[in-house]
N, C-alpha and C positions, 0 to 999 in steps of 0.2 A: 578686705581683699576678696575679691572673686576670683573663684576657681571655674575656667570653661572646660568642660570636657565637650570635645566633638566625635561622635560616633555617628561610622557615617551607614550603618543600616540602620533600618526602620523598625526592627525587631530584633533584640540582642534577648539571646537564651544564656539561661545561669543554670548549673549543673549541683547539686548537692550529692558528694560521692556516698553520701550515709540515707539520702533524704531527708522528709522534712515530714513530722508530724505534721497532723493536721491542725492542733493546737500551735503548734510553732510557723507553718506558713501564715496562719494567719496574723499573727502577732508581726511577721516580718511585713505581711499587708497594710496592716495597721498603721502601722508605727513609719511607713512610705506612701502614704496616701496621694501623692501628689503623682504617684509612678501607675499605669492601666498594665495589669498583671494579672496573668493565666497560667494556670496546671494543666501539664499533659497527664494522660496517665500512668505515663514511666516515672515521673515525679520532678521533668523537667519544668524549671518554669521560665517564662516567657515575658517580657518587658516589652511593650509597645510602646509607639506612639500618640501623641494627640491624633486624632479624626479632622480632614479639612473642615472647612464653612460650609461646604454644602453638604458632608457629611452627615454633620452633627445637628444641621437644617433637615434634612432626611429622617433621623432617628429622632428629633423632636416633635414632629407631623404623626408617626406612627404612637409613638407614645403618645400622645395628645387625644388620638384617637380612640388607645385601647382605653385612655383613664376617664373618658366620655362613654365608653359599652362599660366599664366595670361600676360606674357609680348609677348606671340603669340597672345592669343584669346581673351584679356581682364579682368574685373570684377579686384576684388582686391584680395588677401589674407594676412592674418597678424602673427604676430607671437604667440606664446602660452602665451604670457604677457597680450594681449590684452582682455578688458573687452568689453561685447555683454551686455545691458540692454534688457533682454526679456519681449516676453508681460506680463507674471503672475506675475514679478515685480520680480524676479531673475536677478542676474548679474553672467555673467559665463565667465571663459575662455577658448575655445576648443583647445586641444593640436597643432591641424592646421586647417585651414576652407578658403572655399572660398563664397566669396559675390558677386554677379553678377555686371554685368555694368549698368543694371538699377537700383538697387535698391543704388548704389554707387551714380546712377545721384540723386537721391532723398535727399541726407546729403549735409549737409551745411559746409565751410570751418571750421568752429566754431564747428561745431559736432565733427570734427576729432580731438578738443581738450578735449573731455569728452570720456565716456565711450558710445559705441555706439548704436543705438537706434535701431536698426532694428538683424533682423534673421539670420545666416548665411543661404546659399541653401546646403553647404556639411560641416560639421565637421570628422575630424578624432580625436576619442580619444585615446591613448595607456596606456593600465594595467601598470601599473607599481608596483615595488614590494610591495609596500604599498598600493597598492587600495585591496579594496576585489570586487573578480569579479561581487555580487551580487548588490553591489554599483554602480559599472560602467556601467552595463545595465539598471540598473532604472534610472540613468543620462543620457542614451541616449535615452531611451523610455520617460518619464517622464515630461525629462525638455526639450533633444533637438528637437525628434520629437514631441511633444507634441505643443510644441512654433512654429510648421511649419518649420521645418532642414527637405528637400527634401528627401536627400542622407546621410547617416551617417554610417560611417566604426568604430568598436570595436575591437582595437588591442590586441591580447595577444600575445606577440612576443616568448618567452620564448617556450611556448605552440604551437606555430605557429597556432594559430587558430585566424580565423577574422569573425565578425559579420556583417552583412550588414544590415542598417535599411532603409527602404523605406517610412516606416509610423509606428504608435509606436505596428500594427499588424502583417506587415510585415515583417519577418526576417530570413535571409538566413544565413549558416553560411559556412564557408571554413576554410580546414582541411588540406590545402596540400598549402603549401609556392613553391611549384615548379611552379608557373602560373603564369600569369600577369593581374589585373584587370582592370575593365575601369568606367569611371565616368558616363556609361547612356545617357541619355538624359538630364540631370541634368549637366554634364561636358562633352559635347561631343568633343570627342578626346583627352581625358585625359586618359593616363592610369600609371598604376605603376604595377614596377616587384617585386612581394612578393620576390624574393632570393635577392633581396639587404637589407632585413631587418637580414639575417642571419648572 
């Protein structure tokens, strides 16, 4: 027998009136692996959805990209499954990110079996048709520059428009997919061509 449940947002929030250790959220991660789940820093967590087709076509282009600069220049990048434990006591996943070489020397082989302890320096997030854009820039202001994310890119593909964040004051925004950006001084010699997102 199958059981359907229909829920009809796209992001249903769970409450723990005691919280939730960090040992215990993760375990409740674990052991749900099929579910994309986030920490606020109050200690609410957050249930998502799947990402559409061209979403997940989006955030595979960027990761593809960063795991081509990191097997030249180093640091790591992971995939958009992975969990970042931030300083305000959020757990996040960035649709792509890169973590430098130093801060990679600093984790323990043991860390790489939790959810990880440290900042990424670049996240990329991509809109996707269920985010609302107001949501997604207070997640890159908020939580990831806020937490120290150097570099952070705001995709709206559809839109072709991309946010650049520097710091959670700084922010540039680009309006023309015909160009190729680059990672700064934060990824030097990184760059990507906005027309492969088309």
């Amino acid at each position: 027998m199958v059981l359907e449940i229909n829920i009809p947002a796209d992001i249903v929030e769970l409450n723990f009136p005691n919280g939730l250790s960090n040992e215990a959220f993760e375990e409740l991660c674990f052991s749900n692996k099929e579910l994309v789940v986030e920490r606020e820093p109050s200690g609410k967590i957050t249930v998502m959805s799947p990402v559409s087709g061209r979403s997940g076509r989006s955030e595979l282009k960027f990761n593809g990209a960063l795991y081509n600069y990191i097997m030249e220049h180093g640091g790591e990048s992971f995939s958009s499954s992975t969990g970042f434990t931030l300083p305000d006591g959020s757990m996040k996943s960035p649709d792509a990110c890169f973590v430098s070489a130093a801060k990679i020397a600093l984790l323990t082989d043991e860390d790489f079996d939790h959810f990880l302890e440290v900042v990424p320096d670049f996240v990329v997030e991509v809109v996707s048709p269920t985010d609302q854009l107001n949501i997604a820039k207070n997640k890159m202001r908020d939580v990831w520059m806020a937490n120290g994310v150097r570099l952070g890119w705001l995709v709206d593909v559809p839109n072709q428009k991309l946010w650049i964040y520097r710091s959670e004051e700084n922010i540039d925004i680009i309006e023309d997919f015909n160009r190729t950006i680059d990672g700064e001084d934060i990824l030097p010699g990184f760059e990507f061509n906005l027309r492969n997102l088309r």
